[in-house]
Residue, then its C-alpha position, 0 to 999 in steps of 0.5 A: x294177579x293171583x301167584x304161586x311161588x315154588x322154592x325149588x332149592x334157591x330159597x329166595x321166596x321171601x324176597x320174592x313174596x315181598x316184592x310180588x306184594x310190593x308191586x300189588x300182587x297176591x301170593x296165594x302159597x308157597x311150596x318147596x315141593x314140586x309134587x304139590x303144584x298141580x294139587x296147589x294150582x287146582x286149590x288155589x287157582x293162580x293166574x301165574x306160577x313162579x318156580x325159584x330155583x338154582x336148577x330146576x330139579x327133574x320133578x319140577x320140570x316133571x310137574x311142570x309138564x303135567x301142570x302144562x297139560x292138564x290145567x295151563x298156566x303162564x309160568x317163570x323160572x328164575x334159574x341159575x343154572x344156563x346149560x343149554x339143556x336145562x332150558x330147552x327140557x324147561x321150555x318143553x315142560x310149558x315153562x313161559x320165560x326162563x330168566x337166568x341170574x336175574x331174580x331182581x326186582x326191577x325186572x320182576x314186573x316185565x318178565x310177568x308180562x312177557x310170560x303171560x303175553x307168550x302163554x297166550x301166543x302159545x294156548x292161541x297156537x295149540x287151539x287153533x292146532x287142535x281145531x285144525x286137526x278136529x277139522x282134518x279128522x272130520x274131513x277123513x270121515x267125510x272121505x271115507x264114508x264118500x268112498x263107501x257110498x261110492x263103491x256100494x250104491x254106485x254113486x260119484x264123489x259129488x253124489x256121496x257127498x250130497x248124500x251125506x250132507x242131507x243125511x246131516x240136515x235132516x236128522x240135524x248133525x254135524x256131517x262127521x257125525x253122519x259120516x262116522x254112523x256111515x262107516x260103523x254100519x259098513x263095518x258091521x255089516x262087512x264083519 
């Protein structure tokens, strides 16, 4: 597994680097700046990004978040710091495990498996909202062209829809596509 480790105050990076070679892994860098770890993780493409700090800093919860955002990835605070808030803003940034009092070596191996098992569970999650929130949009159009079909050529709800639905087949479109052209060309032309 491809790792980047960010020091981020608690300077214990070598050891970690050691034991992530040790058990078979490869530390593709280290930082000590969290501006750098999105710049970092599109060079150097990790499959996992381990933050050691005593407290993760505001910056690297800041990075983190963008980091979660625009290029995911499985990632493990080992932190000595246990407020409560610290935690949950980790959590929020896209942190995947946050191990309090814990960076020892035995322990190094489960908690990766469990940052990626819960990464996963966690990009299963978004994708399936984001598919069905495409799928709510979608139908929103549907309605709102029906609506416009209905009150400007008289049809019923089953007719509209029929409509759209051949509209969609013979020009070889999704039916929100169709749906969406339907309600642009009535707001033109109501101005």
């Amino acid at each position: 597994m491809r790792v980047l480790v960010i020091d981020d105050g608690a300077h214990r990076a070598d050891l970690l680097r050691d034991e992530l070679a040790r058990q078979g892994h490869e530390v593709v860098g280290v930082i000590e700046q969290a501006t750098l770890i999105h710049d970092c993780v599109l060079r150097l493409q990790p499959d996992v990004v381990i933050v050691d700090a005593e407290s993760p800093t505001r910056d690297t919860l800041e990075n983190l978040a963008t980091l979660s955002a625009k290029t995911p990835r499985p990632v493990v605070v080992f932190a000595e710091d246990e407020d409560r808030g610290t935690m949950r803003r980790a959590i929020q940034a896209g942190v995947s495990a946050y191990v309090v009092a814990g960076l020892q070596a035995q322990r190094l191996a489960p908690v990766l498996h469990v940052a990626i098992a819960r990464f996963e569970q966690d990009l299963a999650l978004r994708t399936e909202l984001s598919h069905a929130q495409a799928q709510l949009a979608s139908r929103k159009l549907v309605d709102k062209a029906k609506g416009i079909l209905m009150r400007e050529q008289g049809l019923d709800e089953d007719q509209a829809y029929q409509r759209l639905r051949k509209l969609a087949m013979d020009r070889g479109e999704p039916i929100s596509q169709v749906a969406q052209r339907v309600i642009d060309a009535h707001d033109l032309l109501r101005g």
